[in-house]
C-alpha positions in Angstrom: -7.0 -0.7 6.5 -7.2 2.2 4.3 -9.5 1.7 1.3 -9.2 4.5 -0.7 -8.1 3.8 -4.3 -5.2 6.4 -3.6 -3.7 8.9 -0.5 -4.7 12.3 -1.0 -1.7 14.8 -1.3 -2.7 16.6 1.6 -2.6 13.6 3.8 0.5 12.6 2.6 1.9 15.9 3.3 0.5 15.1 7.2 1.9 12.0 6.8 5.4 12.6 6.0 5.4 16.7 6.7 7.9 15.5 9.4 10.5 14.6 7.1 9.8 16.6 4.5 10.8 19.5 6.9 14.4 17.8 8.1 14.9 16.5 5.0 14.8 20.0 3.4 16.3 21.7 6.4 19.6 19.5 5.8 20.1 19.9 2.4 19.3 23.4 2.6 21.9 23.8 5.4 25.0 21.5 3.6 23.7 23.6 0.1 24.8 27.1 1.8 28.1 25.4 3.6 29.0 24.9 0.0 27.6 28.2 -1.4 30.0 30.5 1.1 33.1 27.9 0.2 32.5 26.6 4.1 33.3 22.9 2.8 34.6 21.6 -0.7 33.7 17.7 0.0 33.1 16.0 -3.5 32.5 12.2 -2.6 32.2 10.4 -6.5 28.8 9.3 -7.8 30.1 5.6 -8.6 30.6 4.8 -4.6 27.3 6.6 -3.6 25.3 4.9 -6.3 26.5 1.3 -4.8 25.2 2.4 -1.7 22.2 3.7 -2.9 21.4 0.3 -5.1 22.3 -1.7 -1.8 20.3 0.3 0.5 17.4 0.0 -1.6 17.6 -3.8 -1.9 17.9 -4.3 1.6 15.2 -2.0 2.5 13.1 -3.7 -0.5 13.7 -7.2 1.4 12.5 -5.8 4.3 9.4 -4.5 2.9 8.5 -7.7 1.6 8.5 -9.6 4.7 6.4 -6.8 6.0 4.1 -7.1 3.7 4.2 -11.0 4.2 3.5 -10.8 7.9 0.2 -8.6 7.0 -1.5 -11.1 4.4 -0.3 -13.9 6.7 -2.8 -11.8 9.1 -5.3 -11.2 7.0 -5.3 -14.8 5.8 -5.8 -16.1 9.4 -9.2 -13.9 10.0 -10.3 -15.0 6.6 -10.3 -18.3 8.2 -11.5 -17.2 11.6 -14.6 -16.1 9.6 -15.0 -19.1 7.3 -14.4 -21.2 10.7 -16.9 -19.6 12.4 -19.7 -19.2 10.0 -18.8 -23.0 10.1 -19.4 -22.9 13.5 -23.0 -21.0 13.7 -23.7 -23.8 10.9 -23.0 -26.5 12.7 -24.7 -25.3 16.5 -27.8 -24.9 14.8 -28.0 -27.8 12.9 -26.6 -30.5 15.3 -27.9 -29.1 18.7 -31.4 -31.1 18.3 -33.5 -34.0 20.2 -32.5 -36.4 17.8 -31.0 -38.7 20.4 -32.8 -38.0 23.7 -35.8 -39.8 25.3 -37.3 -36.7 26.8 -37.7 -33.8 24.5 -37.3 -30.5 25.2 -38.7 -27.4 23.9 -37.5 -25.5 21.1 -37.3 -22.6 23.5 -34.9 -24.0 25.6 -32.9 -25.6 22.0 -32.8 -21.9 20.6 -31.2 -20.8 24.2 -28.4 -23.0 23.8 -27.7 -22.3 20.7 -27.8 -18.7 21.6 -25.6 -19.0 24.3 -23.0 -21.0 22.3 -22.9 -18.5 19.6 -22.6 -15.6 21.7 -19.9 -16.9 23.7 -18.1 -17.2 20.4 -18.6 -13.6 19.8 -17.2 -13.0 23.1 -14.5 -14.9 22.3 -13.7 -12.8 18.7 -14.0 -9.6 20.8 -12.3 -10.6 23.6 -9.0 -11.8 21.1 -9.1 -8.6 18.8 -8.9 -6.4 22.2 -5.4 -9.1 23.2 -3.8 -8.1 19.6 -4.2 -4.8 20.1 -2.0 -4.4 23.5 1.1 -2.8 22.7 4.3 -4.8 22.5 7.9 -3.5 23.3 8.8 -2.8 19.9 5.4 -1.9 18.4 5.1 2.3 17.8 3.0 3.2 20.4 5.8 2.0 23.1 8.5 4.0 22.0 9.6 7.6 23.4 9.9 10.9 21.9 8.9 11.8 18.4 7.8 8.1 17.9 5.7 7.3 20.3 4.1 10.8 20.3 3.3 10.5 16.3 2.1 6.4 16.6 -0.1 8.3 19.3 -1.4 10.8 17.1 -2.2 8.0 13.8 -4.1 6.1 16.2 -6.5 8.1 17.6 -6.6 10.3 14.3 -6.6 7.6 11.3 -6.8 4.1 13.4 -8.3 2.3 16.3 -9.6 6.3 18.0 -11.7 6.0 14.9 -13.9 3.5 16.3 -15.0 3.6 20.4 -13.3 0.5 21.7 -15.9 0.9 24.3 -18.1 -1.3 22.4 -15.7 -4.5 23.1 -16.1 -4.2 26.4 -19.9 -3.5 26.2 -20.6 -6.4 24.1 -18.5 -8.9 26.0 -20.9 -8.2 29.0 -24.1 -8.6 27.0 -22.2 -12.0 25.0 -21.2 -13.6 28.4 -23.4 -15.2 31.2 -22.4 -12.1 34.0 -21.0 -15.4 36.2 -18.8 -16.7 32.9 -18.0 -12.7 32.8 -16.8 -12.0 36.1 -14.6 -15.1 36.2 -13.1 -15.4 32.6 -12.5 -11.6 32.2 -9.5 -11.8 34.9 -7.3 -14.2 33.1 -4.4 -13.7 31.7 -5.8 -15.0 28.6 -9.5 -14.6 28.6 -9.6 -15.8 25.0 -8.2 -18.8 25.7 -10.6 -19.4 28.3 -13.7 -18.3 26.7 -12.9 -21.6 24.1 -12.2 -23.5 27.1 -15.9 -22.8 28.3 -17.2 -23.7 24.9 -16.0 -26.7 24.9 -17.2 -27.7 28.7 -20.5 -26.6 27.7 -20.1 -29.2 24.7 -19.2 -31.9 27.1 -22.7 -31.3 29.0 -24.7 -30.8 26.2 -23.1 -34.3 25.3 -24.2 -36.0 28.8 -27.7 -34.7 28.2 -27.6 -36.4 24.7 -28.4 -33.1 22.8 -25.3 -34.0 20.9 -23.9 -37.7 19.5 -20.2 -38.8 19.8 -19.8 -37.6 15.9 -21.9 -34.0 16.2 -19.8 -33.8 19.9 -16.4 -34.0 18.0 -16.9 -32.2 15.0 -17.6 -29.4 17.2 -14.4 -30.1 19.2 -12.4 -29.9 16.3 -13.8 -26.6 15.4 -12.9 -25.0 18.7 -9.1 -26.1 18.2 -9.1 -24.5 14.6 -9.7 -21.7 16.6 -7.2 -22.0 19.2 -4.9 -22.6 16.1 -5.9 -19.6 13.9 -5.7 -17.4 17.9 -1.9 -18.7 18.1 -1.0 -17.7 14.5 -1.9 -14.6 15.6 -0.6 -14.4 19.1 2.5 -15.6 16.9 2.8 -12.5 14.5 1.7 -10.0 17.1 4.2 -11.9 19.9 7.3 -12.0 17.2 8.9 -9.0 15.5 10.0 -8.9 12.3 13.9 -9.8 13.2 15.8 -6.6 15.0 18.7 -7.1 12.8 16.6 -6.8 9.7 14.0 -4.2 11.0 16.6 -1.6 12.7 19.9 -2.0 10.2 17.7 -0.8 7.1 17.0 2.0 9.2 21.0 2.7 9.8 21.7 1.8 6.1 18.9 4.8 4.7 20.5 6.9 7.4 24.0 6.4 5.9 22.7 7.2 2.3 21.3 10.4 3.1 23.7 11.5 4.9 26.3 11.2 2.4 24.0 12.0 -0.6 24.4 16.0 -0.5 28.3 15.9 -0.8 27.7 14.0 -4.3 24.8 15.4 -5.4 25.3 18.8 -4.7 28.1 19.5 -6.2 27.6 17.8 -9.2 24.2 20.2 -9.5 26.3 22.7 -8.9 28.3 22.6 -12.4 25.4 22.7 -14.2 24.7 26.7 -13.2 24.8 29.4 -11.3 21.1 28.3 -10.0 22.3 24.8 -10.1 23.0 24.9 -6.4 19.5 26.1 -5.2 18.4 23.3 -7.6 19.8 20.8 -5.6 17.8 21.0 -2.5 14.7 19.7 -3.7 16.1 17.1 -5.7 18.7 16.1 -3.1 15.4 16.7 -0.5 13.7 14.4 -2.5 15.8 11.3 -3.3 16.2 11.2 0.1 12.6 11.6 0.7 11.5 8.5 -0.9 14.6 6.2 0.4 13.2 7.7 3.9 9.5 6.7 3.0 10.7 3.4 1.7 11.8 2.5 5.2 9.0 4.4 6.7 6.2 2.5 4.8 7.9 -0.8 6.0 8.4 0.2 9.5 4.5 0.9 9.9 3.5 -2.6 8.2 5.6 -5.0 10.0 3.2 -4.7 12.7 -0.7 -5.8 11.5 -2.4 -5.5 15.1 -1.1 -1.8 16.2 -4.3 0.0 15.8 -3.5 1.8 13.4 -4.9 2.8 9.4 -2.5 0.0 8.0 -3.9 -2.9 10.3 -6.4 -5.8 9.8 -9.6 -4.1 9.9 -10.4 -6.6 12.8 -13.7 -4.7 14.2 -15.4 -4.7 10.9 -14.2 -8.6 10.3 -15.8 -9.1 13.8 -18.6 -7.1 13.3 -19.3 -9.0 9.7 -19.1 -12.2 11.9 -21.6 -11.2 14.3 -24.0 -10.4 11.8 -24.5 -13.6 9.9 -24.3 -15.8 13.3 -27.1 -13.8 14.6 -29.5 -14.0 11.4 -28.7 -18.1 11.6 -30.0 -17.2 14.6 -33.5 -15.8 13.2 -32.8 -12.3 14.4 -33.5 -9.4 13.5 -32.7 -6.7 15.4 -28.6 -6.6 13.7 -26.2 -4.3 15.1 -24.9 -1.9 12.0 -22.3 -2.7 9.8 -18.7 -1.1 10.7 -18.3 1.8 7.9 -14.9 3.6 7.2 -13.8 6.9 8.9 -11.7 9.1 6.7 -10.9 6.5 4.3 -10.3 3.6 7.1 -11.6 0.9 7.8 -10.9 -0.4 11.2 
């Protein structure tokens, strides 16, 4: 997520450099063709405008539900953290000898609360690391100039920001090594880790450290997480439509193409310098119509590890935190701080 108030020119410049360059390149080509009397092609404004004003609606459709599947994401793990803060609440104030005969120690109470909270952080780790495997039609799995570039933004300005070495640290130290060795190998250790949790509930039950009530209250807040996993698992598992993600892309390619042969010459009557005018304004109409489908493209997409994504470490991190002081410790692990204006 980036956080700056605004994007630097420079990294803008990095950011779109790669169009920038064809864009200009093109128009700077088609502007000589007409310059040495190569071509003569005049195509009206009134046609081209139409397509422009269409192009631009249909691309502005797109961006919307790109921008809807993002806060729909960021929605769910503002939940995720009200649910589990709900959840560190609730295993330390119901876990208790209340309603056994034989007491036991507050040692052995603070254990099993420990163990129950820290399997929950196992389980937030385990289901930000799911989200971020790449899908079929996410960036980082396409060939050529696409793939290479989603390579480059996510080790420069997204999840290579942040060592995701410390997922896989910390589901070692969160799990039992037994729980570890066996829940790390399924398909869905996520899944499973919630599973556990609510097995363990189920013994805790039979050793009447919880009641009925206390035993299903909990219950219910281990399948408002399952829910809040498969709204996630839902945006991450289903694209934003082909026909509307890849036809915008066709449309913006049709309107650039055919905006030199209207634009040029028309800047041509203006002077003598008219037609060297044209290339940057030509360059840059087409610039932002390219950058309008660009900025969609990149935010259909909330768990690609990139600088537009759900900052889902820091979320985790921020979880951690305040289930370990309900804990009583002390020793927190730091905050997760931005990296070149991202938070990840």
């Amino acid at each position: 997520m980036i956080i700056t108030k605004g994007i630097r020119l420079i990294d803008l410049i990095v950011w779109t450099g790669f169009h920038i360059i064809w864009l200009t390149t093109m128009m700077t080509i088609i502007a000589l063709l007409y310059h040495f009397n190569i071509i003569s092609i005049n195509i009206p404004w009134l046609p081209l405008s139409v397509i422009g004003t269409a192009v631009a609606f249909y691309v502005g459709f797109k961006n919307n539900q790109a921008y809807d599947r993002m806060w729909e994401a960021r929605k769910i793990w503002g939940g995720i953290i009200n649910e589990s803060r709900a959840w560190g609440m609730m295993v330390d104030g119901y876990i208790t000898n209340l309603f056994r005969e034989k007491v036991v120690t507050d040692s052995e109470l603070h254990e099993i609360k420990r163990r129950l909270i820290y399997r929950h952080f196992a389980w937030l780790y385990a289901h930000r690391s799911q989200l971020l495997v790449a899908t079929p039609w996410e960036h980082a799995n396409q060939k050529g100039h696409i793939g290479k570039r989603a390579s480059y933004y996510q080790e420069k300005f997204g999840i290579g920001l942040v060592d995701d070495e410390i997922t896989r640290t910390e589901l070692k130290l969160f799990l039992p090594e037994n729980e570890h060795d066996r829940l790390i190998n399924h398909v869905n250790t996520a899944t499973q880790i919630i599973n556990e949790q609510s097995r363990d509930l189920t013994k805790l039950r039979a050793q009447n450290l919880i009641d009925d009530f206390r035993h299903t209250q909990l219950e219910d807040l281990l399948r408002s997480f399952y829910t809040l996993q498969g709204k996630n698992e839902r945006i991450k598992k289903f694209p934003l439509p082909r026909q509307y993600a890849n036809m915008s892309r066709y449309f913006v390619a049709i309107f650039v193409i055919l905006l030199p042969f209207s634009m040029i010459p028309e800047l041509m009557k203006i002077a003598d310098w008219g037609l060297w005018l044209s290339i940057p304004i030509t360059a840059l109409i087409g610039w932002v119509y390219v950058m309008m489908e660009v900025i969609g493209d990149y935010s259909e997409n909330p768990f690609q590890g990139m600088a537009n994504d759900i900052p889902m470490m820091s979320l985790c991190r921020v979880i951690e935190i305040d289930l370990r002081e309900m804990l009583g410790e002390k020793d927190l692990p730091p905050k997760v701080e931005a990296k070149n204006g991202v938070l990840m």
